[in-house]
C-alpha positions as CSV (number, residue, x, y, z in Angstrom):
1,X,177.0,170.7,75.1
2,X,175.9,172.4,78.4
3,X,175.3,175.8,78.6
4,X,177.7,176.9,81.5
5,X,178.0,180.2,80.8
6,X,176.7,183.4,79.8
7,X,179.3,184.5,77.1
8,X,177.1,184.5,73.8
9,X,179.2,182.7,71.0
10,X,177.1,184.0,67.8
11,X,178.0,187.8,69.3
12,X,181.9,187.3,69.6
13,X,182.1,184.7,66.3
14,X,180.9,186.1,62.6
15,X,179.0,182.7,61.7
16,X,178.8,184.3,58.1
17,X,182.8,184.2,57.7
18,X,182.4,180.0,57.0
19,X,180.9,178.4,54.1
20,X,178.3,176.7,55.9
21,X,177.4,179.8,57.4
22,X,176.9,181.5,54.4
23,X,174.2,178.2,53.1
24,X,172.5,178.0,56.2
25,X,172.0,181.4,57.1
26,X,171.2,182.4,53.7
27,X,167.4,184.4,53.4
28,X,166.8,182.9,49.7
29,X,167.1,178.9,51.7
30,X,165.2,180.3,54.7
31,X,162.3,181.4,52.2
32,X,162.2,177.8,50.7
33,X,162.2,176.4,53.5
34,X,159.4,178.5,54.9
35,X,157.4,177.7,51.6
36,X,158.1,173.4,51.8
37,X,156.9,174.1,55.7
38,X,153.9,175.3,54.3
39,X,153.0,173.2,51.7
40,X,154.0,169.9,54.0
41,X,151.4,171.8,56.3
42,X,148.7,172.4,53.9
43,X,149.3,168.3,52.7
44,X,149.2,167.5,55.8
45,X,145.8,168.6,56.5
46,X,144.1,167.1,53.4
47,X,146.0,164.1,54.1
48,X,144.0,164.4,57.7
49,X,140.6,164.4,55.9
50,X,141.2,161.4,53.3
51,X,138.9,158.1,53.9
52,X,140.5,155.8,56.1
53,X,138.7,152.3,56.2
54,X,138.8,151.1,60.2
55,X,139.9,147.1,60.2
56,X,140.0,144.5,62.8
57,X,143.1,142.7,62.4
58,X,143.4,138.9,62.9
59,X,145.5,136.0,63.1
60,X,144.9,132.6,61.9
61,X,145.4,130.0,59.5
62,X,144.3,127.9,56.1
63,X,141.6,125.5,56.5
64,X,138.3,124.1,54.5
65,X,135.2,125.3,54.1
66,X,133.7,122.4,54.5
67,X,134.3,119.9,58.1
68,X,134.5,116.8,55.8
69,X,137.2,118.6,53.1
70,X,139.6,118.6,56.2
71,X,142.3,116.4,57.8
72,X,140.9,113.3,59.4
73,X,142.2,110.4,61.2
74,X,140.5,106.9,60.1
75,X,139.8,104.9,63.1
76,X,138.1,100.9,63.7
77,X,135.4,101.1,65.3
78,X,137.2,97.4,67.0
79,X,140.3,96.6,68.7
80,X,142.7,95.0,66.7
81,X,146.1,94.0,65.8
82,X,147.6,95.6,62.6
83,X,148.1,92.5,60.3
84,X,148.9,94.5,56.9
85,X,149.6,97.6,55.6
86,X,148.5,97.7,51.7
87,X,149.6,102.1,51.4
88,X,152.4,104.2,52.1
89,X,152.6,107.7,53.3
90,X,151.9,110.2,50.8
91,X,150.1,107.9,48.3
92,X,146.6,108.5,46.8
93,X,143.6,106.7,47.2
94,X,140.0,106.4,46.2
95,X,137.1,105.9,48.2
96,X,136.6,102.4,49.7
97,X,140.6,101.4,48.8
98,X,141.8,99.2,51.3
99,X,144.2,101.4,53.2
100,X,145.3,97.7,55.9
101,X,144.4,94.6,57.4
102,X,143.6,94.4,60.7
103,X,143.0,90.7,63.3
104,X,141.2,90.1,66.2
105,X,142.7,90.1,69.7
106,X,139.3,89.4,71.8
107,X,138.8,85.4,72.1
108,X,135.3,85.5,71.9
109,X,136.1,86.1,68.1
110,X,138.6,84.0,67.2
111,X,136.9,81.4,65.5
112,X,137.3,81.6,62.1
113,X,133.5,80.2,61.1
114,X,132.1,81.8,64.1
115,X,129.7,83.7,61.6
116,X,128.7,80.1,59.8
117,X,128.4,78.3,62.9
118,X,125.9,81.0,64.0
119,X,124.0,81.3,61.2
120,X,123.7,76.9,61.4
121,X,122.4,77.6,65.3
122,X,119.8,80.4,63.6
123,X,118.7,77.2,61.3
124,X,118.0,74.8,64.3
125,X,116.0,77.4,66.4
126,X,113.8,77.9,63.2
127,X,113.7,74.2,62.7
128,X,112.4,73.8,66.5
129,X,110.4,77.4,65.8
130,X,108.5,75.2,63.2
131,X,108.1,72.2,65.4
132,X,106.3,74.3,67.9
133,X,104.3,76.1,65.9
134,X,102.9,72.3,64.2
135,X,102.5,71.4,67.7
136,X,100.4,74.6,68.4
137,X,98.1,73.6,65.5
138,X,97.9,69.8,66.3
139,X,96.8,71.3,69.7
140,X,94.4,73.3,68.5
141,X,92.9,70.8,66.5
142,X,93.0,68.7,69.7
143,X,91.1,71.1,71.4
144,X,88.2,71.4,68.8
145,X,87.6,67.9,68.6
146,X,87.8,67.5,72.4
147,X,85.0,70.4,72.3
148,X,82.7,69.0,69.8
149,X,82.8,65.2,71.5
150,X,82.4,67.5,74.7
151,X,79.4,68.7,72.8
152,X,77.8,65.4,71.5
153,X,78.2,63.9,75.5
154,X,76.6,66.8,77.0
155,X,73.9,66.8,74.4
156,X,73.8,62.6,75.0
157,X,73.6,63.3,78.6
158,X,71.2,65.5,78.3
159,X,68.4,63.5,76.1
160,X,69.1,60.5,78.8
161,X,67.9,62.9,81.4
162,X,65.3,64.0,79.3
163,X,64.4,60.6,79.2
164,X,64.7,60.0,82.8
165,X,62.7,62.7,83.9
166,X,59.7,61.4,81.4
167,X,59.8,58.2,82.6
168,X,59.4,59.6,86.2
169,X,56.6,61.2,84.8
170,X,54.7,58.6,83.6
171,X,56.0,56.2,86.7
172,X,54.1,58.9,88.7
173,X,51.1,58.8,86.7
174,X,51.1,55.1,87.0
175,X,51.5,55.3,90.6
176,X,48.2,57.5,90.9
177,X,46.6,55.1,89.1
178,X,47.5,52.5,91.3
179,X,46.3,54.7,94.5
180,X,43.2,55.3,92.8
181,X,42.8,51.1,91.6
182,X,44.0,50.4,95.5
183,X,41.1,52.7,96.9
184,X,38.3,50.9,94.5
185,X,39.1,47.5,95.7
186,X,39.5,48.6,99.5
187,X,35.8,50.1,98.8
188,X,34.8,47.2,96.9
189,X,36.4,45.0,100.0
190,X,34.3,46.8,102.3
191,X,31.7,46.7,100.4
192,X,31.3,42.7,100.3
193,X,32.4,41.9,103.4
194,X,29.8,43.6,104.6
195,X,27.6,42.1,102.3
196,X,28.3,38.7,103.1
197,X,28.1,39.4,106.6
198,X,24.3,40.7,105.6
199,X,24.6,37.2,103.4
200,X,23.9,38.6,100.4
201,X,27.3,37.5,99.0
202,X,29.1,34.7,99.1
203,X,32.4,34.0,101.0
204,X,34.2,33.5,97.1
205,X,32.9,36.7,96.1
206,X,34.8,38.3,99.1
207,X,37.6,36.2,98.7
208,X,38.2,37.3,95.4
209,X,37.7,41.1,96.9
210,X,40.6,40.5,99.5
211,X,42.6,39.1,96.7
212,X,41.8,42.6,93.9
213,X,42.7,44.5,97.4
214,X,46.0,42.4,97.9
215,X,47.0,42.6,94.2
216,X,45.9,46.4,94.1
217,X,48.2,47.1,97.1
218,X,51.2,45.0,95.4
219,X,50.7,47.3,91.9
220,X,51.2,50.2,94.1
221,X,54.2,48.6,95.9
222,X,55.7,48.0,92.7
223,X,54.6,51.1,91.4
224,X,56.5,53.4,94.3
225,X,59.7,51.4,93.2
226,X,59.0,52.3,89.8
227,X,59.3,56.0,90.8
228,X,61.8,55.4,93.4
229,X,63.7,53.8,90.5
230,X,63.1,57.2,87.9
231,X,64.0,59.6,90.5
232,X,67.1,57.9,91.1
233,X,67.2,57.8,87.3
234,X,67.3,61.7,87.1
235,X,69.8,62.3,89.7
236,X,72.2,59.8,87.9
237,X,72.1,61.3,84.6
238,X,72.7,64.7,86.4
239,X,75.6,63.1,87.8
240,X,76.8,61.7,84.6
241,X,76.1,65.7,82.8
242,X,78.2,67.0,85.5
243,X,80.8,64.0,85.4
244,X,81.1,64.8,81.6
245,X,81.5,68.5,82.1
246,X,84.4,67.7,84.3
247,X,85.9,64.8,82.4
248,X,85.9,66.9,79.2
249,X,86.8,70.5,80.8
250,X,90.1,68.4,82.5
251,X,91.1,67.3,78.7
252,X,90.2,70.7,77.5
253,X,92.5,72.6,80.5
254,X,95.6,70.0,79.7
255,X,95.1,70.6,76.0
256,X,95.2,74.4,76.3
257,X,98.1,74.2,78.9
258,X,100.2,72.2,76.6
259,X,99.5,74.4,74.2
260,X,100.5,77.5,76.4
261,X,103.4,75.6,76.8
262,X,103.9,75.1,73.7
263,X,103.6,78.8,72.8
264,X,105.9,79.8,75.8
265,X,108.4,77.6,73.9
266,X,107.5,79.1,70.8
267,X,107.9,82.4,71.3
268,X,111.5,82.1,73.8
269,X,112.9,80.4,70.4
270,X,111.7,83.5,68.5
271,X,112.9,85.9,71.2
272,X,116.6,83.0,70.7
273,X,116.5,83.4,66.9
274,X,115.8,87.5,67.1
275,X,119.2,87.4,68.9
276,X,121.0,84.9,67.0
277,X,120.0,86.9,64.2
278,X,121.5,90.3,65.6
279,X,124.4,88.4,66.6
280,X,125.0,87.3,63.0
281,X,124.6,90.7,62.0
282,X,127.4,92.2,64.4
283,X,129.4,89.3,63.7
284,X,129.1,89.6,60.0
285,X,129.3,93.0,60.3
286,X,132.4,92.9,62.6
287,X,134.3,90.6,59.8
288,X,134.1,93.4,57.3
289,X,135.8,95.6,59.9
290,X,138.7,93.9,59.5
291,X,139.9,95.6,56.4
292,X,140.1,99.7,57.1
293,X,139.1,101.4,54.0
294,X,139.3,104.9,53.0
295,X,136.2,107.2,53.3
296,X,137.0,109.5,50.7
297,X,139.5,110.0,48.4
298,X,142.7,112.0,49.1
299,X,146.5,111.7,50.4
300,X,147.8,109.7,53.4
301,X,149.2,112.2,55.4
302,X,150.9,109.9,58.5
303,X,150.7,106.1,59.4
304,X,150.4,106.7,63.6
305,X,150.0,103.4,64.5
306,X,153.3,102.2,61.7
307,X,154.3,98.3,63.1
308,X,152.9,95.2,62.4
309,X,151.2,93.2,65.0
310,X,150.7,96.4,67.5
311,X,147.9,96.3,69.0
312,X,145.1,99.2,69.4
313,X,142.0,99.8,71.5
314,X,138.8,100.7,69.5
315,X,138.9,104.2,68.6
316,X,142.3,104.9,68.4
317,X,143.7,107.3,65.2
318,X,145.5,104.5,62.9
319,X,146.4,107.2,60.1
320,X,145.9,110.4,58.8
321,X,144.3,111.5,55.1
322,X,143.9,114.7,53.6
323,X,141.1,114.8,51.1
324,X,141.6,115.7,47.5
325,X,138.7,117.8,46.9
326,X,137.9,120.6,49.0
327,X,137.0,123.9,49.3
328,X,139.9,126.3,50.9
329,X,139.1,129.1,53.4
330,X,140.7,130.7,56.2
331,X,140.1,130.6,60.1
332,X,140.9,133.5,61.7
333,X,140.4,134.5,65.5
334,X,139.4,138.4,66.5
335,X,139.5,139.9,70.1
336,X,136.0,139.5,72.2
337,X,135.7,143.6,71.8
338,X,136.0,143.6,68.0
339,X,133.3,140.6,67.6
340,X,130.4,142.4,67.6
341,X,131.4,144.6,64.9
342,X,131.4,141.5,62.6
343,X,128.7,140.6,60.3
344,X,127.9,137.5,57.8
345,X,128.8,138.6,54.6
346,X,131.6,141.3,55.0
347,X,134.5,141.6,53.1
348,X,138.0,140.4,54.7
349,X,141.3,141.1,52.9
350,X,143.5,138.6,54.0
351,X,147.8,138.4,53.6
352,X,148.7,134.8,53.2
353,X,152.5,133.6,55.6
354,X,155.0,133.3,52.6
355,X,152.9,135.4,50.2
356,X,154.6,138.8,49.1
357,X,152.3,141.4,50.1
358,X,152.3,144.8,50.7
359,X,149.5,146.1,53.3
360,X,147.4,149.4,53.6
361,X,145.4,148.4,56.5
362,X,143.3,152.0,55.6
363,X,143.4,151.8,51.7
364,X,142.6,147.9,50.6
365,X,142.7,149.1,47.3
366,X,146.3,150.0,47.5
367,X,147.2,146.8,48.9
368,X,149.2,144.0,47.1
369,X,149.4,140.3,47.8
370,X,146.0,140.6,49.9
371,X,142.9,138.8,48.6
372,X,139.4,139.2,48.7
373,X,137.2,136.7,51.6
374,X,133.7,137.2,53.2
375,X,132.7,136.2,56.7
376,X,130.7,132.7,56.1
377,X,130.4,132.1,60.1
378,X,131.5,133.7,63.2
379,X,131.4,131.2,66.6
380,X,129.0,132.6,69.4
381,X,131.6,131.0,71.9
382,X,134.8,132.2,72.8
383,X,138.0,129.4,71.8
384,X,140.6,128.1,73.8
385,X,142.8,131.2,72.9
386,X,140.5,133.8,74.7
387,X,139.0,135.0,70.6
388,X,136.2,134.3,68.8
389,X,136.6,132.1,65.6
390,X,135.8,133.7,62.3
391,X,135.3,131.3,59.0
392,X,136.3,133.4,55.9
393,X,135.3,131.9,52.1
394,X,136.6,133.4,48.9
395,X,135.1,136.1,47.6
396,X,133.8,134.8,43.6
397,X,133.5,138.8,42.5
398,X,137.7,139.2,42.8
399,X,141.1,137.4,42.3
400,X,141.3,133.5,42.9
401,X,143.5,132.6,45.7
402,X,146.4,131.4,45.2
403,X,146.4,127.8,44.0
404,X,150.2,126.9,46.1
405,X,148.6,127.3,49.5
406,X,148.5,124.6,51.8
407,X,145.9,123.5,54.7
408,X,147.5,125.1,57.8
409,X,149.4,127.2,56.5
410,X,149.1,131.0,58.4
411,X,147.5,133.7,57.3
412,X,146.7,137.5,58.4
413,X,143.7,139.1,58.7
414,X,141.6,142.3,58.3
415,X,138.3,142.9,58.3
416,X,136.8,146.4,56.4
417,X,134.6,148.1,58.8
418,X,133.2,151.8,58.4
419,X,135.2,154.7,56.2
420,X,136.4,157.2,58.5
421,X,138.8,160.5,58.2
422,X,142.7,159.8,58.9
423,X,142.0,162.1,61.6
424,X,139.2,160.9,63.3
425,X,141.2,157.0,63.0
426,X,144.3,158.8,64.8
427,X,142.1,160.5,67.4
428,X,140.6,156.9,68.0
429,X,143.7,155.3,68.0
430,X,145.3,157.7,70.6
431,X,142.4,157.3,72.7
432,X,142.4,153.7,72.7
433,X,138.6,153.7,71.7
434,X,137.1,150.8,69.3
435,X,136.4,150.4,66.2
436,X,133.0,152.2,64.9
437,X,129.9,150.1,65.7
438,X,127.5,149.7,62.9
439,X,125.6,147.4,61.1
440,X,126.3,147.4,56.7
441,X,123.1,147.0,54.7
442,X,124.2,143.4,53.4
443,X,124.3,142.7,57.3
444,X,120.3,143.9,57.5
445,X,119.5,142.1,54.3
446,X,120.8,139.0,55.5
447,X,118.8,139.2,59.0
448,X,115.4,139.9,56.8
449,X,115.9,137.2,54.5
450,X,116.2,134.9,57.1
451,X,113.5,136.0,59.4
């Protein structure tokens, strides 16, 4: 009610005439009331100095500890077309079960024996690898054999010129002789012709002088032809060691370019057989693609591609399995200013979506239906949601988690920082101010044991 005017009610109405005057008004109440004042003052206060653990909250949800414990899609590594499915959604299944059949849809591969009819060309290039390689030895042998005949002809060759060159020696020595047997009968000549001329020898006597002289100048004749003949001799067996150093290096090139040839072939139907061989491989290989098998064991969560006959591109998610085994934990995302007041190692309480829990943030201890988890990993880089990711394991030294939880489902997070007076948290809290920064002594531990 407004107060429109200065007429005082309590000073022309006795409050103390009605009942409720009489309680209200009454000095025994007012002096209770003082005294609950008081002592809601005086709790108050010690309330204000009771520990208060500072927390950064989070929000996230169930996961693994472990990247291969978590939900996978199995993909082919091939296109296909889905032939038959051999599982249903939600069944079990052990490592290597057949979860379906796929086909091929690329018409290089549609030949059923295309794996046997490669392997058969892999048998006729080493078939033709071993022909080459006998030819390469026959070659070879050719080539030594050429050499050591090459060898025995030089050496034959060699001894005729040998030869040739001593006969020219002792041609030559034969011709001197001759010169020296044609200037004693040319002296002998003069000699009795100018005897007979004196008449002290007879005209037979030199007759038979002119005939030694004639016969003396026919040896040396015949002697020059001799030598003529040796010389020539020489330079023909030259000929011949240099016609048989030709002949024989021609055969010995031809030889060794066959059997270049040869190893040209040789080695293109090794480099033809190297990839026929990784071609049987991939094929082989490809053929046991065709049956998609489980990696591990666990539950089939969702058939995505569900039809038979559709066709997919390689890489494409075919289903969905959620191992059996694994390791729960909790992913959680904090705000970039509360990061770096997380360490490895700190304890987490954390309030499971569905869970009954009642939540102290300040007094963990007092909580119910919050669990015990430590910080395994924080992410140095921010996620898609503008917070940093936090991986939180169970704690061994407290209560087991709750065995009913599924993958994905959400959970709530907080994260036990530094003890701190109610008053101090309020002050901080009115102020807008962050959390404490500080580093634990598990925190240092960690950081030495690693260094």
């Amino acid at each position: 009610m407004l107060n429109i005017t200065n007429n005082k009610l309590h000073e022309k109405v006795n409050l103390l005439q009605y009942e409720a005057g009489k309680k209200v008004f009454n000095e025994r109440n007012q002096k209770y009331f003082n005294r609950f004042l008081i002592a809601f003052g005086l709790i108050l206060i010690i309330i204000l100095f009771l520990p208060w653990t500072q927390t950064v909250a989070g929000k996230g949800y169930v996961t693994t500890l472990k990247p291969n414990q978590r939900p996978q899609t199995i993909q082919s590594p091939i296109p296909g077309r889905i032939e038959k499915w051999y599982v249903n959604e939600g069944d079990f299944v052990e490592e290597g079960d057949t979860i379906l059949h796929i086909s091929e849809v690329k018409n290089e591969y549609f030949d059923p024996q295309l794996v046997d009819r490669t392997g058969d060309q892999i048998k006729v290039k080493e078939s033709s690898q071993n022909s080459y390689q006998n030819k390469i030895q026959f070659l070879t042998n050719q080539i030594g054999a050429i050499q050591q005949e090459k060898r025995l002809k030089i050496d034959q060759a060699k001894n005729k010129l040998q030869q040739s060159r001593l006969k020219f020696r002792s041609d030559s020595i034969d011709l001197e002789a001759a010169k020296t047997n044609l200037d004693i009968a040319e002296r002998q000549f003069e000699r009795a012709k100018t005897l007979n001329e004196e008449g002290l020898k007879s005209t037979t006597d030199l007759e038979n002088s002119r005939l030694k002289l004639q016969e003396a100048q026919a040896k040396r004749v015949a002697q020059e032809n001799k030598v003529l003949a040796a010389r020539n001799e020489i330079i023909n067996s030259q000929i011949e060691l240099n016609r048989i150093e030709a002949e024989y290096g021609e055969k010995i090139s031809k030889a060794q370019s066959d059997r270049s040839s040869a190893e040209s072939a040789l080695y293109q139907t090794q480099a033809d057989i190297s990839k026929l061989e990784t071609s049987y491989a991939n094929y082989d290989t490809r053929r046991g693609l065709y049956y998609i098998k489980a990696p591990q064991a666990g539950y089939i969560n969702k058939a995505i591609k569900a039809g038979i006959g559709e066709s997919f591109k390689e890489g494409e998610p075919l289903v969905g399995i959620m191992p059996s085994d694994y390791d729960i934990a909790v992913e959680t995302f904090v705000a970039p200013i509360d990061m770096p007041l997380l360490h490895v190692g700190e304890e987490v309480r954390v309030q499971f979506d569905g869970w009954p829990a009642i939540v102290f943030s300040g007094w963990p201890n007092n909580s119910y239906g919050t669990y015990a988890a430590e910080i395994v990993a924080i992410e140095n880089f921010i996620s898609d949601n503008g917070k940093y990711r936090v991986l939180l394991a169970p704690k061994a030294e407290d209560h087991n988690w709750p065995e009913d939880i599924k993958i994905g489902a959400g959970a709530s997070t907080l994260a036990l920082l530094e003890d701190v007076p109610i008053w101090y948290e309020i002050w901080r809290q009115l102020n807008g101010f962050p959390p404490n920064y500080y580093s634990p002594e598990n925190a240092e531990k960690t950081k030495v044991s690693k260094k």
